[in-house]
N, C-alpha and C positions, 0 to 999 in steps of 0.2 A: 504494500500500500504506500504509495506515494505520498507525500506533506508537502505544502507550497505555506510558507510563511506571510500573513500579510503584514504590511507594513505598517509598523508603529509610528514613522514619523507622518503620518498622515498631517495635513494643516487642520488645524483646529478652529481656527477664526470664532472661536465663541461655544459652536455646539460641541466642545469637549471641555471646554473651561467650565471652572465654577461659576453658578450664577453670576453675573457680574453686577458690581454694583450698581444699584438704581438713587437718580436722584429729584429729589423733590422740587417742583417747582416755588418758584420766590410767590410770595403774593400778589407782587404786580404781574406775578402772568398767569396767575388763576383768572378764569374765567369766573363769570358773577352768578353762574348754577353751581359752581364748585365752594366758590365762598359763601355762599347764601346756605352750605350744607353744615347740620350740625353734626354728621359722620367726620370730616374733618376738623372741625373744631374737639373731637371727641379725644384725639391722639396727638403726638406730636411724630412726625416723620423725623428717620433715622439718617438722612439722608444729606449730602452738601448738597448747598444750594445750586439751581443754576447758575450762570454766569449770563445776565444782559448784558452783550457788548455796544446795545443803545438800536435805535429805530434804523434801517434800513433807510436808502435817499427815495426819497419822495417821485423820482421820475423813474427809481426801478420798475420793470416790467413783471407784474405778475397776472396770472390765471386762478380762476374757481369758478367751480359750479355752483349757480344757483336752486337752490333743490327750493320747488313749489309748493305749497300744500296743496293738499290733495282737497277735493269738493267735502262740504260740511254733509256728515251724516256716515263719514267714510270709516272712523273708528269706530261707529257701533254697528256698522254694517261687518266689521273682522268682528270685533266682540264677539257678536252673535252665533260666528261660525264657530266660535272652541266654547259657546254656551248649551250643556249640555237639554236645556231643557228650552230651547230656542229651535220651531222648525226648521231653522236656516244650518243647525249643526251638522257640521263638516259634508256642507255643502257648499262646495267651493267654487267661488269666482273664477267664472270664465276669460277670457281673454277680454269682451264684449263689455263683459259688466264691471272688469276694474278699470275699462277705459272709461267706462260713464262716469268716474269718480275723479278722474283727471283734471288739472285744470283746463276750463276752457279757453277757446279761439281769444277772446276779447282778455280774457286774463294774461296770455302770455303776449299778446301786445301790448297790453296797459307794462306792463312790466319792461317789456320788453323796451320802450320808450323813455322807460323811466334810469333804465342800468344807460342808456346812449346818451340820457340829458347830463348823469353824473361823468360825462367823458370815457365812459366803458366802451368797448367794443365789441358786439354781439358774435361769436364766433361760428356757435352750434345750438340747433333749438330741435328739443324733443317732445313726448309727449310732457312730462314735469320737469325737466332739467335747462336751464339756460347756462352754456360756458362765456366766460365773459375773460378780456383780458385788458389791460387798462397798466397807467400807472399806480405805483404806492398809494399815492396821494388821491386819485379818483376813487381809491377803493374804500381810504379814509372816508370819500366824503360821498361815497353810497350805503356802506356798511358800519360805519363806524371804527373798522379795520385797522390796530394801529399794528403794524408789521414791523418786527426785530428780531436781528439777529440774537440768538442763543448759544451759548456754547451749552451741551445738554449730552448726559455720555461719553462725555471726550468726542463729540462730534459737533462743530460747527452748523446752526441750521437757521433756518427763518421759522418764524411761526407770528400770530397774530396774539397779540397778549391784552387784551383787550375785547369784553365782551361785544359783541356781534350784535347791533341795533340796527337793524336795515330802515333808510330814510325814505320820506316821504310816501309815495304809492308802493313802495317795495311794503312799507313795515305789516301789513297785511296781508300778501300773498305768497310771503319768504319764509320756509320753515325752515332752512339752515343755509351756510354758505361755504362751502367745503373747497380745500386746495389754498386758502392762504398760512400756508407751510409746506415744508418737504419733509415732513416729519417719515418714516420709514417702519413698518414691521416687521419683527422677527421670527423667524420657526422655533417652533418649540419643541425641538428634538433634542435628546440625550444619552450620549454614547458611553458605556460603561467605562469608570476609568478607576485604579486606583487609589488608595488612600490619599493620597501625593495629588492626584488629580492629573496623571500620565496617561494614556491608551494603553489600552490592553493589548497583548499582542497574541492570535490566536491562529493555532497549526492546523489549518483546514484540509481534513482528508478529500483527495479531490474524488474517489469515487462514491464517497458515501460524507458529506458536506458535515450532516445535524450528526454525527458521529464526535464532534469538536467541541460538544455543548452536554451539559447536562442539569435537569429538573431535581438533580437531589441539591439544592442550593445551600441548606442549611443542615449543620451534624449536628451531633450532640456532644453537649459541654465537652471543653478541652481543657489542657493546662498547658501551659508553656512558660517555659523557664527560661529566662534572659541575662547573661551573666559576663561582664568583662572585670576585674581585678575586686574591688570593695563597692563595685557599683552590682544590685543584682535585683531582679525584677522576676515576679512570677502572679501570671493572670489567669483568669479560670473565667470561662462562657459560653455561649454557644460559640459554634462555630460557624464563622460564614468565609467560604472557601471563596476566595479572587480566580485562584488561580489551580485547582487542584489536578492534577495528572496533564496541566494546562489544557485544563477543560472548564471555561467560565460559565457561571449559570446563565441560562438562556431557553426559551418555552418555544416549541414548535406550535404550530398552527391545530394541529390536533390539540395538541392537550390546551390549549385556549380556549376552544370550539368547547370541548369537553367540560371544561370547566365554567362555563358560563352555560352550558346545557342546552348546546346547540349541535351537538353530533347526534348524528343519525340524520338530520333534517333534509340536509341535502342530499340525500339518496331516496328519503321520500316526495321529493320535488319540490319543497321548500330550500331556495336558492338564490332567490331574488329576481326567476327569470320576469320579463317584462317589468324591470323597474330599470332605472337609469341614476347612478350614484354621480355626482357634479364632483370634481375635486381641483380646488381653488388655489395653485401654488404660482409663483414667479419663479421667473428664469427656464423652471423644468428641469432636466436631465439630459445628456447623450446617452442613447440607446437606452431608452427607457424600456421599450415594449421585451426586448432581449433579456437585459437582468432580469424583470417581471419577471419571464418566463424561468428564467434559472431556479428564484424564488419558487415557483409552482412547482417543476419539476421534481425538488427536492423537497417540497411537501406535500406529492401527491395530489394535485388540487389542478383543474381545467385550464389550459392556457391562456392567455389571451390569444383572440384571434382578430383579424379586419375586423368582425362583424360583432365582438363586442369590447373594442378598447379602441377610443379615439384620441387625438391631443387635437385643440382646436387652440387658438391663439388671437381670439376678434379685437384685441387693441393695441395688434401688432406681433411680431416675431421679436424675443429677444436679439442683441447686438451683441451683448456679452454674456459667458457663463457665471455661476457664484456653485461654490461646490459645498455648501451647507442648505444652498438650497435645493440641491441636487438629492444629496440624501436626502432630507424633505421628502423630497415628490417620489421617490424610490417607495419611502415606510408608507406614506399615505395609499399609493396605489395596488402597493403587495397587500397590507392587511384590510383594505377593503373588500378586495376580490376575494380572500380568504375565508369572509363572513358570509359574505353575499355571492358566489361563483357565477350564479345564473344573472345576475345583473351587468347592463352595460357599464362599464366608467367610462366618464369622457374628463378628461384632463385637459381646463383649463388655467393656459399659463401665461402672467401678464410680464411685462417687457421687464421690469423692476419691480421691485417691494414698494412701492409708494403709496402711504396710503389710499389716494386718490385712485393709483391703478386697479385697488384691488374692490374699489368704489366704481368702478366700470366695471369690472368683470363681473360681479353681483346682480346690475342694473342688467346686465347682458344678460346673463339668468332667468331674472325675472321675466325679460322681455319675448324670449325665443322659448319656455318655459323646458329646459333642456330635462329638465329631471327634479324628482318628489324631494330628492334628500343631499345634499349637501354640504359636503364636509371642507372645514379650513382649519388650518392647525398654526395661525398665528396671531402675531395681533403683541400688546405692549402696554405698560402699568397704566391707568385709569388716569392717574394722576399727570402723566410724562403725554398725554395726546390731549389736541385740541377741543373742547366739548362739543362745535359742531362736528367736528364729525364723528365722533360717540353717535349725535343725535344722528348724524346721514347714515351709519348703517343700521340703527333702528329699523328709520323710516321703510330703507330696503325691506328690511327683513318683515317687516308688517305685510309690505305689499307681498312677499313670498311667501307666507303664513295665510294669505288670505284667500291665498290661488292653491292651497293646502301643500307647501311644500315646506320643510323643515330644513331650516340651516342652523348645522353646530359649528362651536368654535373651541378651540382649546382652552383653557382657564388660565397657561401657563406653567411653568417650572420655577419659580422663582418664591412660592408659600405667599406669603401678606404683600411681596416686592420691597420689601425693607420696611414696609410703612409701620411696622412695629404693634397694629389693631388690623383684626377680622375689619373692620371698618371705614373704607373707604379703600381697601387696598385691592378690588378688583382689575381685571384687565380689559381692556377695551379689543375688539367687538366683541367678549362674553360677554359682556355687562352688562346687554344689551337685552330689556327685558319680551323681544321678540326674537331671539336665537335660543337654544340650547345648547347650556353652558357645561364641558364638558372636562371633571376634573381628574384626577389619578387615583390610582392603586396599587399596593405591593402585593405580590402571590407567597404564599405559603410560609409567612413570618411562625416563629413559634409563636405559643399561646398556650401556656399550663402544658399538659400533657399530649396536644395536637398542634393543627396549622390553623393558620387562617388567611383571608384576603383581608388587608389593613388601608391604611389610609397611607399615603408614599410622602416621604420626608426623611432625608438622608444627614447626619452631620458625621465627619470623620476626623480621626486621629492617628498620628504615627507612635508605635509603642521602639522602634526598632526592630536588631538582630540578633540572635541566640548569643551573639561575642559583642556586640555593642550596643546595652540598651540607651533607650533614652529616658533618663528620670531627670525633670518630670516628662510625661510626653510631651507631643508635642502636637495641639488640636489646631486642624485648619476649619474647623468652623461648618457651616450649613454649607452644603453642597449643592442640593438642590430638594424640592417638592413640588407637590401640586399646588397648582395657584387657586385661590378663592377667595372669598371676604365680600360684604358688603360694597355696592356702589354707591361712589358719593353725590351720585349726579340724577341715575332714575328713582323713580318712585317703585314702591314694592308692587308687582303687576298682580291681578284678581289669583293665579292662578297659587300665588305665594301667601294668600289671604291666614292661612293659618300659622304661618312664619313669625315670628317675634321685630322688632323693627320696624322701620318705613321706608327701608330703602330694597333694590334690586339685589338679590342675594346669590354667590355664586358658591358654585355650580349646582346643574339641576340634576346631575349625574356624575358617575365616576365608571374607571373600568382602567387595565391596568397600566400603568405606566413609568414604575418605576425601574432603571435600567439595570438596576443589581437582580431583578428577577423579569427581566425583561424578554420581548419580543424577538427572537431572531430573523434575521431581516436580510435582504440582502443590496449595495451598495451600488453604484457605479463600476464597473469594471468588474463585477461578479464577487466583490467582498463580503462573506459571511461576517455579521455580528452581530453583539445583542443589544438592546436597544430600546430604549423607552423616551420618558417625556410624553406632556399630554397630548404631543403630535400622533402617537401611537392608541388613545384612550380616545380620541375626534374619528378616526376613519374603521375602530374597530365597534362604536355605537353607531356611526353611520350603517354600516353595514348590517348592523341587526335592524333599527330601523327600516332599511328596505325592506327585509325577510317578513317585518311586519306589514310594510305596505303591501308585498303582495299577497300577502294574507287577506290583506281588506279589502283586497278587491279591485282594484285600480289597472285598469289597461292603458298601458302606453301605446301601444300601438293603437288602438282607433281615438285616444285623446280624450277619453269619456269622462266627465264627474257628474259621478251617481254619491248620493247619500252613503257613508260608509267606504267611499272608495278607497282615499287616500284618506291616512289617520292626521295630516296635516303637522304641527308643531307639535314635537316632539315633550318639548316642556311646560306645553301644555296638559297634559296626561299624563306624566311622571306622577305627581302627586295620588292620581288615583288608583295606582299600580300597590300602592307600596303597602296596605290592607289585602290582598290576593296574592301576595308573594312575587310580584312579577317584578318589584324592586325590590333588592333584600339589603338591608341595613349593612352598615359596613361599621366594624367596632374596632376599637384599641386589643391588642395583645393583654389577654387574661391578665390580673395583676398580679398573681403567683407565680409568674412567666420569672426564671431566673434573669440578673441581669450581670455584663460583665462586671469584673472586680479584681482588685489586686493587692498587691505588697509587695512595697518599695524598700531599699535602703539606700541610700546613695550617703558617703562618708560620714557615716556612722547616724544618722535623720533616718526613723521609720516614717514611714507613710501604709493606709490603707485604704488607696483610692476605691471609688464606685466606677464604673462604666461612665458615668455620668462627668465625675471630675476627669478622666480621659480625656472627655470631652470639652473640657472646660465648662460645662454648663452646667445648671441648675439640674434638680433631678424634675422630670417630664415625666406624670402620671400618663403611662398607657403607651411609651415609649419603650422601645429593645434595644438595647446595647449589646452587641457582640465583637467577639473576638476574631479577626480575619487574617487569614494567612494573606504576603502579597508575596510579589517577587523576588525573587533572589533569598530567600529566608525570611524574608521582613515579616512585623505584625502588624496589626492597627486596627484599630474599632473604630464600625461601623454602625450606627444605629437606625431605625426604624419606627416609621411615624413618630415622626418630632420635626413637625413643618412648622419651623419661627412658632407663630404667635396661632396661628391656623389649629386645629383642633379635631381627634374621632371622637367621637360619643354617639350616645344611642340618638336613634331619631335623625332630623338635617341636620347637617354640622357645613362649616367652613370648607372643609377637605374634601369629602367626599359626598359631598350633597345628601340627597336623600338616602343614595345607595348605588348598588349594580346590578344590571338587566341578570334576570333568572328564564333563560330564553323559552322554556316549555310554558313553565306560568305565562311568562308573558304573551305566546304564541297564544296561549287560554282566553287569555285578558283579552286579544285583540278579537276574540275569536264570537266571544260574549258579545262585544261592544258594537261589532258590528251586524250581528243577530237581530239587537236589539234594534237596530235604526233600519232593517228590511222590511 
């Protein structure tokens, strides 16, 4: 048997580093929905300020889209459709009738006249969108717009810091104005790395690939003894192997299926045939449809063919590559087809990350109605993006919701984003209380005497080597989790009504994404690894999602919506899963669950640290600290569910929402639901 070694010095650009640090905006660039919130006022952010390096000149040239409102009577005509006890329930707008809700002919003239008197430019006119390009200063004095450079991330950017007052005839027909900044988002992928925070480097058997990997993830309790002259260290815990017979833990497609209790389906013809999964990345891939296939082949699972995997591009061909977003679109399109096999994917990819782009690509969506479900696996702190366009992809996602199709978003990797409170620390477009917001999981953590599925939140530490320990360790801090928390900007939507709060609470779901019990995936260039981030927990609920639509009934091919067809928004109906088993709670590790612990000496000084002082951190009810072998002899702990300030407990929590899909019950549930409405 042959071995080909992949390469450990892969570029990292981000998706192998530690979260990296987030930083808060000043208050002159909060927006006046974000200051007006008592979620912010509630915490202090942990974060360095931005840096204003002052307004931008007045005859710079920028663009935005004027996003319209939609005709009066239009939010209780969606309303109606996810009210279960309204005849209009999910019975969904057809092409015809959400155009009736458009603005009219005379509105987007009056408008229209009004952005060319402020010295704008009329560029492109749609059914609700006006793009408009103008100077600083005309934008100033259409919108209220005062536009500044930021230094934000270690990256230079413009953004408008200043609430958005559209003047005169605008101030009535304008519900956001999007594109004044370059602000960018990011994927939420997460590549297994050491305590250190290095890549892993794994010896993939080329005739038998998932041979490299293995689901026994975690042993039982170890000791190890760490000993160079009068310095001597000895730790006791479970064990969580990095790197054992260098074979890193990593879950195939089977036993995922399996584990959320969706094997067997597709062989009984539950597949997802006649549905169509949307997946929303930038840049793309080289040879994407190729790897795909390597992925399938090596999981036993139907290839792509022409006739059900397409890449479409409607706001252009990229110019350049980006190879983080490359893996991206890699995980996104392997674990969807993996759910869902009999569904088409169409993989749309926009020229760059900008937010803006990814505000066409949606609107494209909408418009051409490619498909029921749709998945995006990016997006950036609540706090750190502009509030219009929070509110622009709402608005999208309303009108998508309303035409019954459900788009999820990732919640992130990054726990609260530094913001230090569940509150206010969500990520935008999750936040968004018409998408399903979709947050992470860890597989088979201990828990007293068994496993369990937990909440994912990683912090790690370096202990040393059998001849050179380090006392004391040495903690590098949070690594990474799933993102959630409260929004500081929506209102709590009807469907959260039993929720605690007043604001939009993330996530509506979870499923797994942590990369120390991760997904294996496969790469660019045919690289096996394991692989998580909520980018992995967005295309693997997409794809049950479908399995559910076509459970309900929904033909794509003749275009039909009947009553019951399409189950429409997703996080709409989470809540009512979660009494029938078809969401199942997701809890902390048993609290009898051992944790690691030690005894130190170093020059004549005992110490009897907890797993937790490894850590540097406080002790974390509901948290696992273990003991991990890494490279070269080394130790180090790793622990489990302990995301910042984010939280598992019974019931919704921060982390993982309500819970995770229970695919039979849930096939049940949909099964009822739409009985009932024939």
């Amino acid at each position: 048997m042959q071995l080909t070694a992949q390469a450990a010095s892969r570029a990292t650009n981000g998706v192998c580093n530690m979260a990296k640090p987030r930083m808060a905006f000043l208050l002159a660039l909060a927006t006046a929905a974000l200051l007006s919130s008592s979620a912010f006022a509630a915490s202090a952010p942990r974060h360095a300020p931005v840096v204003d390096l002052g307004r931008v000149s007045r005859a710079m040239t920028l663009t935005a889209t004027v996003h319209l409102r939609m005709a009066a009577g239009f939010d209780a005509a969606v309303a109606a459709r996810y009210d279960a006890h309204s005849p209009l329930f999910h019975n969904w707008m057809s092409p015809q009738q959400l155009a009736a809700f458009e603005p009219s002919a005379q509105t987007i003239v009056a408008a229209r006249q009004a952005l060319e008197g402020f010295g704008l430019t009329v560029t492109r006119v749609d059914e609700s969108n006006i793009d408009v390009s103008g100077s600083s200063g005309a934008m100033k004095r259409a919108f209220g717009a005062d536009v500044h450079q930021v230094l934000q991330n270690h990256e230079t950017i413009f953004r408008n810091v200043a609430a958005v007052a559209p003047k005169g005839a605008l101030a009535s027909v304008v519900e956001s104005v999007s594109g004044l900044s370059n602000q960018r988002a990011e994927p939420f992928l997460r590549r297994q790395l050491d305590v250190k925070g290095r890549p892993i480097n794994v010896m993939i058997p080329q005739d038998s690939p998932l041979d490299a990997f293995t689901s026994a993830c975690f042993g039982p309790s170890q000791k190890v003894v760490l000993k160079a002259g009068s310095t001597w260290a000895s730790y006791t815990g479970f064990q969580y192997d990095l790197n054992a017979a260098e074979k890193p833990c990593g879950y195939t497609a089977a036993q995922v299926m399996k584990h959320y209790a969706i094997d067997g389906m597709h062989s009984a013809g539950l597949d997802g045939t006649g549905q169509t999964i949307v997946i929303v990345d930038a840049y793309g891939a080289p040879n994407t449809k190729n790897d795909a296939n390597t992925f399938f082949s090596a999981m036993g699972i139907k290839p792509f063919k022409d006739t059900n995997f397409a890449i479409i591009a409607p706001l252009g061909q990229p110019t350049t590559t980006n190879s983080n977003w490359a893996g991206e679109t890699m995980l996104d399109v392997e674990w969807a087809h993996a759910v869902a096999p009999g569904a088409k994917i169409i993989l749309l990819i926009t020229p760059d990350n900008m937010f803006t782009s990814f505000e066409g690509a949606l609107n494209y969506v909408n418009k051409t109605q490619l498909g029921n479900v749709v998945s995006n696996s990016w997006g950036s702190p609540e706090f750190e993006v502009a509030s219009q366009t929070a509110i622009t992809f709402n608005s999208i996602a309303k009108k998508a919701a309303a035409q019954g199709i459900s788009i999820q978003f990732s919640t992130g990797d990054s726990g609260d984003n530094e913001w230090g409170s569940p509150n206010g620390s969500a990520s935008t477009p999750a936040d968004a209380p018409w998408v399903t917001a979709v947050g992470g999981t860890s597989f088979g953590v201990p828990s007293g005497t068994t496993f369990r599925e937990t909440g994912w939140g990683n912090y790690t530490a370096e202990l040393g080597t059998t001849t050179d320990p380090l006392v004391p360790s040495e903690p590098f801090g949070f690594r990474w989790g799933g993102g959630g928390g409260a929004s500081a900007l929506f209102p709590k939507p009807t469907y959260q009504s039993d929720l605690s709060g007043s604001f939009r609470q993330t996530p509506d779901v979870a499923m797994l994404a942590d990369p120390y019990t991760g997904g294996i995936t496969v790469f660019p260039g045919g690289e096996f690894e394991p692989v998580g981030g909520t980018s992995l927990a967005a295309p693997l609920f997409s794809g049950v999602w479908a399995l559910a639509d076509q459970l309900a009934g929904f033909n794509n091919a003749t275009h039909t919506y009947t009553p019951g067809s399409s189950l429409g928004l997703a996080a709409a109906l989470i809540p009512q899963m979660v009494s029938s088993g078809a969401i199942v709670d997701v809890l902390p590790p048993d609290r009898s669950t051992p944790q690691a612990s030690g005894k130190t000496i170093k020059d004549g000084t005992h110490a009897s640290p907890t797993g937790f002082d490894l850590l540097g951190t406080g002790a974390i009810p509901g948290a696992l600290t273990t003991i991990s072998t890494d490279f070269g002899g080394g130790y180090g702990v790793i622990s489990f569910n302990m995301d910042t300030s984010l939280t598992t407990t019974t019931g919704n929590d921060s982390t993982t929402g309500r819970g995770v899909p229970n695919g039979k019950k849930l096939m049940a549930f949909v099964k009822a639901l739409t009985a009932s409405k024939k």
